[in-house]
N, C-alpha and C positions, 0 to 999 in steps of 0.2 A: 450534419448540423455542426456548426462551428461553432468558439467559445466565445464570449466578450464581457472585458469586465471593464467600467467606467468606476469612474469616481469625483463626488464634489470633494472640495474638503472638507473637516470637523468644523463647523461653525462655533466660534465664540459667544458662550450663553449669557456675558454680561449686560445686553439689553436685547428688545423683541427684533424678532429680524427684519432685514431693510430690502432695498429694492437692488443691491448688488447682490444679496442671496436669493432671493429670487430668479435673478437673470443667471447666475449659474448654474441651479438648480433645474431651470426649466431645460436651460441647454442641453443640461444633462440626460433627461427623461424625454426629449424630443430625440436625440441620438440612441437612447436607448430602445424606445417604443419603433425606429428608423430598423436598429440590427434584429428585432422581433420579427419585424416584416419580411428581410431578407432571410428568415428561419435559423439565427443565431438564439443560442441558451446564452441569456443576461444575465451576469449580477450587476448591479447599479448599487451601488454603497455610498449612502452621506451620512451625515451624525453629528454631534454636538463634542465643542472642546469645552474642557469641565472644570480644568486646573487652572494654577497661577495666579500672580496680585492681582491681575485686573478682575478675574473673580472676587477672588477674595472682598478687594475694593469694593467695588459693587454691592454686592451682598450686603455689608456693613451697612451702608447709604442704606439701605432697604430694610436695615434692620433685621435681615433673615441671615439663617446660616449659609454657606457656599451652597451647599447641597439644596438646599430649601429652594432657593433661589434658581440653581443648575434644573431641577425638577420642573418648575416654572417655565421657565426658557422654553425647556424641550416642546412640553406642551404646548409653547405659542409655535414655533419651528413646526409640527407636527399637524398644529393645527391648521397653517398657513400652505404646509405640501397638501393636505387631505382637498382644500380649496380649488388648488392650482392645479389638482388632479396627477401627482407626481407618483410614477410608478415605480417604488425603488423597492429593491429586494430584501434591505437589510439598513436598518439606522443603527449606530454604534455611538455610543457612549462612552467618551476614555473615562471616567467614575466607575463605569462594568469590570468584574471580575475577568472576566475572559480577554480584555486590553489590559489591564494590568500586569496576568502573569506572562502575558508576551511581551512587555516593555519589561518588565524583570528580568525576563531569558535574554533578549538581547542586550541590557546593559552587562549581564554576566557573561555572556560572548564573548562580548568586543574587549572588557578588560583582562580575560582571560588571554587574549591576543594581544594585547597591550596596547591596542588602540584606543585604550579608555586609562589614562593616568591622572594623577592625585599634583595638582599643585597648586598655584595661589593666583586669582582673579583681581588687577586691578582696574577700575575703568567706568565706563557710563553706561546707565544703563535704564532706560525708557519703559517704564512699567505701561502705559498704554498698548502699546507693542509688543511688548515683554521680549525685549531687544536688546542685547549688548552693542555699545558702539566705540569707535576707537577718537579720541579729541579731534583727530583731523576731519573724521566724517560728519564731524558736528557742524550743526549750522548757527550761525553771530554768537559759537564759542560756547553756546550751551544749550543746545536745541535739536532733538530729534529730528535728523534728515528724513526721516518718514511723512512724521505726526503734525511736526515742528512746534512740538511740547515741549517742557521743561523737562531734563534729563536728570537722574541722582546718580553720585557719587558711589562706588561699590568697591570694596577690597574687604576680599574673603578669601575662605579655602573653597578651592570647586575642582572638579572631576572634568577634564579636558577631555575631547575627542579628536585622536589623530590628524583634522582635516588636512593641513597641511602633505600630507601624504600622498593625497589622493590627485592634489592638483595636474602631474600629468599624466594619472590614469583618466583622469577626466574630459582633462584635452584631446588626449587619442579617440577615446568614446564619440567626442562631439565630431572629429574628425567624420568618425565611421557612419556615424548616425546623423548628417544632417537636419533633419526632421525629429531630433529626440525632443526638439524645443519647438513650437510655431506658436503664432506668426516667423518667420525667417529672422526678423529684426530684434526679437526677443532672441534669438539663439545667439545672433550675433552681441548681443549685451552681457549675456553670458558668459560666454567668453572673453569678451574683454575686460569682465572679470573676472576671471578665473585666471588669465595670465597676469591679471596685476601680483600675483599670488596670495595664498591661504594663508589666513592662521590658524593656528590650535584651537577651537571654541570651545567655552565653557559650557559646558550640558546639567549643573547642578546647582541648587540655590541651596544655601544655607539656611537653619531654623525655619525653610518654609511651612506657617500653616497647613496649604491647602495643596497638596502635590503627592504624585507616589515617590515613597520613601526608596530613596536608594537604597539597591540592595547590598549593596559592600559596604554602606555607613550610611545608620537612621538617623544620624543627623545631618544629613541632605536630601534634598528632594530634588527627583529629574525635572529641567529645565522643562519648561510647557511646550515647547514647540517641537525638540527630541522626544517626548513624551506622543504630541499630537499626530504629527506626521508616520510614526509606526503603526496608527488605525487600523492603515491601505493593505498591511498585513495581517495585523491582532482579527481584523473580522473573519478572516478566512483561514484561523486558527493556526498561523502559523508557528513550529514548537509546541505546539499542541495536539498533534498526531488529526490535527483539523482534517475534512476528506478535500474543502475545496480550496485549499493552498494548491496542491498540484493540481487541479482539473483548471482553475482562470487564471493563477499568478504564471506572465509577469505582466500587470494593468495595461490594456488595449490602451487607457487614455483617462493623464489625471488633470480635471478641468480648476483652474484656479485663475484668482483674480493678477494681475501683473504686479501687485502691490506685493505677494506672496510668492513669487517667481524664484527669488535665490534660494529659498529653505528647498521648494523643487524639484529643483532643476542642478544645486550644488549640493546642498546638504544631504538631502537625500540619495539621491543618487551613489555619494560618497561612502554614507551607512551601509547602502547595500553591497558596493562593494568590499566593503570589510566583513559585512557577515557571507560571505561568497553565495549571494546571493542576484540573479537575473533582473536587471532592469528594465523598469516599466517602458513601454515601445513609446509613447511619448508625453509630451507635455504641456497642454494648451496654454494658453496665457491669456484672456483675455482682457477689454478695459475697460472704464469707468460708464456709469450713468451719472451725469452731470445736471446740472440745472442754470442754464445764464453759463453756461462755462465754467460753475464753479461745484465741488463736491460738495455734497448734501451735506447739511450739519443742525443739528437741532439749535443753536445759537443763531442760526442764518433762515431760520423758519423758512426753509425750502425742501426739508426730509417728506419724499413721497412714500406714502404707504401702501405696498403691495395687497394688501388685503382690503384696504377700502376700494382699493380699482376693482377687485374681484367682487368683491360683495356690491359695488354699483351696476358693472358692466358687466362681468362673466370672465369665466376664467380667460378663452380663448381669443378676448379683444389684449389682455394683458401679455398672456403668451405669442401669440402672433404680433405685437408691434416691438416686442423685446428682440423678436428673432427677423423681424421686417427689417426694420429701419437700419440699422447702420451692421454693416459688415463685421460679423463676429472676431472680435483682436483688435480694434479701432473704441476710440470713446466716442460717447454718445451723450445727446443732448437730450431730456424729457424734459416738453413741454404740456401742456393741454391741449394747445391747434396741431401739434404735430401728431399726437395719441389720435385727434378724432379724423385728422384729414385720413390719416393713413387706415387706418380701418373702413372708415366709410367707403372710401374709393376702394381698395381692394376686396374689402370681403361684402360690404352692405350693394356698392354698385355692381360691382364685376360676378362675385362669386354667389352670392345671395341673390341677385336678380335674374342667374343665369338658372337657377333651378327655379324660384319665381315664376318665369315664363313659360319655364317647358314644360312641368305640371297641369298647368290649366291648359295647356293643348292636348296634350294628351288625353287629359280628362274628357273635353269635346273633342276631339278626332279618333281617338282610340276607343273609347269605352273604358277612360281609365288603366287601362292595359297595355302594357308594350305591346309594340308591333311587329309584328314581321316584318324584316326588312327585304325588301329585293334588291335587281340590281346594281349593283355600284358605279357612282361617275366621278368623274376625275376629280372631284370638288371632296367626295367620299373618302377616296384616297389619299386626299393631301392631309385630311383630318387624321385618321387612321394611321398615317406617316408619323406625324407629330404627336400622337398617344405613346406610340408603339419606341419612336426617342429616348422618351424622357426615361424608363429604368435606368441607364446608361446613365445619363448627364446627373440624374438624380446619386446613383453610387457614386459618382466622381467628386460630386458637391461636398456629399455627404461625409466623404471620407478627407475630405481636407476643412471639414466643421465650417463650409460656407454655405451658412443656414438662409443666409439672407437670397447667396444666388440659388438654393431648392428652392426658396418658395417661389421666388421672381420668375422661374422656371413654371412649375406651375398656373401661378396666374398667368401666364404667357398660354399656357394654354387654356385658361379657362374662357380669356379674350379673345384667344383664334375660335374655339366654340360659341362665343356670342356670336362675333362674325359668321363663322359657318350657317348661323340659326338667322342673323338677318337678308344675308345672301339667299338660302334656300325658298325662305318665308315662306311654311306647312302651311300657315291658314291661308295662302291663298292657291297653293296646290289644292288643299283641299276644298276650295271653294270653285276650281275649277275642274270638278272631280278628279284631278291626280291622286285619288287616294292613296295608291299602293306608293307611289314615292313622296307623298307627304307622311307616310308611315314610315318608309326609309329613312327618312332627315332626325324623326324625333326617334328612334332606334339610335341612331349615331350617335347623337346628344346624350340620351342617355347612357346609353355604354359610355361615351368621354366619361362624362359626372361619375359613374361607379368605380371608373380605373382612378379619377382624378381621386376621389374622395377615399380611397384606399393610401394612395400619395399625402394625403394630408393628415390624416388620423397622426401620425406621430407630431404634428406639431398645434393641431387644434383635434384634441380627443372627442370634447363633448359635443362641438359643431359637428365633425365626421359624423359621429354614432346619428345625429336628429338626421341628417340630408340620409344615410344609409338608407333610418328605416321609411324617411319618403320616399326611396328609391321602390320600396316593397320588397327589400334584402331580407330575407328569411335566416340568412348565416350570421356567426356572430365577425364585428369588425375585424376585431381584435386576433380572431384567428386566420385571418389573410395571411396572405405571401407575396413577396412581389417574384411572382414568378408563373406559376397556375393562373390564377387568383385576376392577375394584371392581362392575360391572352384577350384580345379582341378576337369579341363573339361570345365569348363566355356566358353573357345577359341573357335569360330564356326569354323569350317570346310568350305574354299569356301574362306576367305577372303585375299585381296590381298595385299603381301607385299610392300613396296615402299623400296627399296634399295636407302639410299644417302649418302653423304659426313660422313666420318668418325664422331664420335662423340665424341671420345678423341683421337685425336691425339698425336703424342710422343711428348713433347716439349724437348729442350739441357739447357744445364746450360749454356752456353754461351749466350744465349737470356737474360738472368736474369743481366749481364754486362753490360746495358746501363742504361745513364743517368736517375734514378726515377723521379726527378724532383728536385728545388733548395734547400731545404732542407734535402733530405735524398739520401741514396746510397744505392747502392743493399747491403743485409747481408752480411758478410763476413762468410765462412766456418765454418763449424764446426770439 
């Protein structure tokens, strides 16, 4: 059994979460629920980031304390994975006891090595973000290249981190590890910043409120983001004599948005190598959900909300067009005709109709029962070929997080088994007494559907589990393998289907036109 450890980032709790923490999230728990199957021991780590103005901020607006507020949050975060049906190991909280004295141990590390010194911060600094930036990065002179908010002024005392240092330890690294960054085009961006060169970042705020206190002077607080990004360790007790520091560090795979890509992919990476400590094997990046081309913004009354798709549709229409539609590392458009074409036609036509059909034959041809199958013909075989494929094409997808090509994969075979089922056509075998190979054909079908249906569990859970127990699966899903588990032939003969309520329904896009809730509205087309 091998180890793997993923991670989202800490999500910021100063509003409920949106439909980009979703999509990382799910990704994350459909990869994870993926190395389950292949009989890897998961950790899956996400969590909530707790510090900084833009809390603080917040908070006030809402009249609540940070914390008040942070508690809040979590519960909507929390409440929205339980929905989505997200299987994570472990949620962390930088506010927790156990992230803070590991963010204390390593700011006393690294000053202790003197990668952490005392000087004076002048510059810009974008509290939405909670970002320093240098005037030339600014945009028409005083505008967050991120947010392209209004920036403030800052000159203080603050607690530097070596970075410049590290620049070409970094280089070398990226040299060696191509793939420490993907998509490719994100490594390459990286680099070309990283050769522009580093400077010294400032890691401390003065007099902040809401932050942990530096430990070499309480009147600083660590920077939220040096604070944040030490999670990916603080959960699995690192300096803490933790047991599963050494059993999963150093992170299979830390999934983040492109927006958060430098802290990653430089910053990180850079920390660790000052605490002489092994780097995560790599670093996804993915990109935006859009609407009309433009990011969601509650001013632009276009913010889709993840939990009213859920609570309309179910979780696995949500999850499945997130990991459908556009190629994970690419931006993407949500619309309402694009959510319903694509579900419909994949899962309501294709995947829902192909177990639809073969049920009610079976029911009348079989006794309800799988059949023994006899014989096999060339048509058997080709099917059987293309089951027996896909583990292969499936790990290869899987391991370079092209979720879109596993499923297309998939429904590729879910389509060659329609075909197989109209080509054979049982009911008229068996109306021309071919019983014994009209019982062949829906054996086939079936067995496809129980391999298929083990294939898809990690990215529509609660769909899997209903078509399992149609199948008359007696085992539990969840404890499959793709390995045993996936053998053609494996399906006893004798066992009885349960024919029930559809499993994906067709949904209209007119369902998608009601009220989301006070703050947001259904997308507008594309």
């Amino acid at each position: 059994m091998g180890k793997f450890y993923l991670t989202t980032p800490v999500y910021y709790v100063n509003d409920v979460p949106h439909l980009g923490h979703a999509y990382t999230t799910i990704a994350a728990d459909a990869l994870s629920r993926y190395r389950r199957l292949c009989g890897d021991e998961v950790f899956f780590l996400t969590g909530t980031d707790e510090h900084g103005s833009k809390i603080l901020q917040a908070a006030r607006e809402k009249n609540l304390s940070p914390h008040q507020l942070a508690d809040q949050m979590v519960g909507e975060f929390k409440k929205l994975w339980d929905k989505l049906l997200i299987s994570y190991s472990d949620f962390i909280r930088t506010t927790e006891t156990r992230h803070i004295r590991v963010v204390e141990n390593v700011f006393l590390e690294l000053y202790r090595k003197g990668d952490i010194y005392k000087g004076k911060y002048s510059g810009w600094y974008c509290i939405p973000c909670e970002s320093f930036w240098l005037e030339s990065q600014l945009k028409d002179g005083k505008l967050c290249p991120e947010c392209k908010r209004e920036v403030t002024r800052l000159k203080e005392d603050s607690y530097f981190f070596r970075l410049s240092k590290y620049q070409l330890p970094l280089l070398d690294y990226y040299s060696k590890h191509p793939d420490f960054v993907l998509p490719p085009t994100r490594m390459n961006e990286v680099i070309e910043f990283v050769k522009r060169g580093l400077r010294d970042i400032s890691i401390t705020r003065l007099n902040l409120e809401w932050g942990i206190p530096c430990p070499v002077d309480k009147s600083h607080s660590v920077y939220v983001w040096i604070d944040a990004l030490i999670n990916y360790i603080s959960a699995l007790g690192y300096s803490l004599d933790g047991k599963n520091f050494p059993i999963f560090w150093p992170a299979d795979v830390h999934l983040v948005g492109k927006d958060i890509l430098k802290f990653h992919a430089v910053i990180w990476p850079a920390l660790l190598m000052a605490l002489g400590v092994e780097l995560p094997r790599m670093v996804f990046a993915h990109g935006w959900w859009m609407v009309k081309g433009e990011k969601m913004s509650k001013s632009k009354k276009n913010v889709v909300d993840p939990g009213w798709i859920v609570d309309k549709f179910g979780s696995d229409y949500l999850r499945y067009f997130l990991l459908r539609e556009v190629p994970f590392g690419e931006d993407g458009n949500f619309s309402p005709s694009l959510f319903v074409k694509r579900v419909n036609s994949d899962l309501a036509n294709d995947l829902g109709n192909l177990l639809n059909r073969t049920l009610p034959l079976v029911i009348k041809y079989s006794q309800g029962k799988v059949p023994r199958p006899g014989k096999s013909t060339s048509e058997d075989e080709e099917l059987r070929e293309k089951v027996e494929k896909l583990p292969s094409s499936l790990a290869d997808f899987m391991q370079r997080l092209s979720f879109s090509q596993a499923l297309a994969s998939i429904l590729e075979a879910v389509r060659s088994t329609n075909l197989y089922l109209d080509r054979c056509a049982p009911w008229r075998l068996a109306k021309k007494g071919e019983r014994q190979r009209a019982g062949t054909v829906l054996y086939n079908v079936l067995e496809t559907m129980r391999i298929l249906t083990i294939f898809i569990f990690p990215f529509l859970p609660q769909g899997a589990e209903k078509i399992w127990q149609q199948l008359g699966m007696q085992t539990d899903i969840k404890k499959q393998t793709i390995g045993e588990s996936v053998n053609w032939g494996t399906l006893s003969p004798g066992i009885e289907v349960k024919k029930g309520e559809p499993v994906f329904p067709r949904i209209r896009e007119e369902d998608f036109y009601e009220t989301q809730g006070e703050t947001s509205t259904p997308a507008g087309d594309s």
